[in-house]
N, C-alpha and C positions, 0 to 999 in steps of 0.2 A: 504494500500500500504506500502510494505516497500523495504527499502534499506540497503544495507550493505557496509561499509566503510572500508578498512584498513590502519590505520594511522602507522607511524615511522615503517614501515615492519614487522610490528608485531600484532598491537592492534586492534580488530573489536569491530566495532561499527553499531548498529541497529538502523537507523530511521523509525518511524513506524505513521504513517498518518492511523487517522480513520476520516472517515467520520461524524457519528456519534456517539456519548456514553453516555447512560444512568454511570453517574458519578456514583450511589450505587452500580449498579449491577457489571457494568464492569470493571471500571476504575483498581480495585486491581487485578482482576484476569489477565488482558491485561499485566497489567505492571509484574507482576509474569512469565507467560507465554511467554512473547518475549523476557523475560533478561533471563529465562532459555533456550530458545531456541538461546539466542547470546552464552552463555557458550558454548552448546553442538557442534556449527558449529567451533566458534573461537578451541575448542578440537580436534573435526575432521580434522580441517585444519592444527595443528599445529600452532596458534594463541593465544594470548592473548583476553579475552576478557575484552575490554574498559567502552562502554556504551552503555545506551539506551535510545534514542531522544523519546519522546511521543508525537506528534501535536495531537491536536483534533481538529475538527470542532464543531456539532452543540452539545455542551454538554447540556445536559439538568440533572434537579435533580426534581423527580415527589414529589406533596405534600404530597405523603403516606410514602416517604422517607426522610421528613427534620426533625423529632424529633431525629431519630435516626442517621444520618450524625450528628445532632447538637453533640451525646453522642462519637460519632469517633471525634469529632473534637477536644476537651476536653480530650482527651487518649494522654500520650505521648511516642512517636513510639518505641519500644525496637532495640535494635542491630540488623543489617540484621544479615539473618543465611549465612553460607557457602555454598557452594556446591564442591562436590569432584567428577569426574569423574573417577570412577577406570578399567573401561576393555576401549580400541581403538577399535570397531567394522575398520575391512574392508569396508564395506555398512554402510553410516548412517541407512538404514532403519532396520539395524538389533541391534540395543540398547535396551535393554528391561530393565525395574525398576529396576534391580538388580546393572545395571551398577553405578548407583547414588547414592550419600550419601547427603543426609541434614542433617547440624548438627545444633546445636545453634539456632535452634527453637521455637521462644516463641512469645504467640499469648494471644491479650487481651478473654475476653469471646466476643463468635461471637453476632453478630447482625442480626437480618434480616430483609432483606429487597426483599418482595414479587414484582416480575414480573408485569412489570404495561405492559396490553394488549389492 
């Protein structure tokens, strides 16, 4: 579930309630995925975008995933990147990759962490 807030006439802000979240799998891509998706609405609207609320409920971390959480925990985080918005689509639904720039991207070596079914 989520909501969208705009504070002092300008700044939106995304609260985003998950029900459940496997902590390795989901957790980074969620939080990546609805703070780009507050930029692209707060653009479209002519908005600032503020922030982004994360509630979970049943979080869970499966034991095929704690050696390697332990080696993320131990990492310390580099600078978020940017993002730049450069064409106003008319339709949100008509933005395609090109419109986007992430800059100042920098990522430890990935991890992984396999699908617990």
């Amino acid at each position: 579930m989520m909501q969208f807030n705009i504070k002092d006439n300008n700044k939106l802000s995304c609260s985003m309630y998950q029900r459940s979240n496997d902590e390795a799998c989901g957790t980074c891509f969620n939080i990546a995925s609805y703070s780009f998706l507050t930029h692209l609405l707060a653009f479209h609207c002519d908005l600032e975008p503020y922030e982004f609320i994360y509630y979970k409920g049943n979080c869970h971390i499966y034991e095929e995933h704690i050696s390697n959480i332990k080696i993320q925990l131990q990492r310390k985080p580099y600078e978020f990147p940017t993002l730049q918005i450069i064409n106003k689509r008319e339709n949100i639904n008509d933005y395609n990759e090109s419109d986007f720039v992430v800059s100042n991207y920098k990522h430890h070596d990935p991890l992984e962490f396999k699908m617990v079914v």
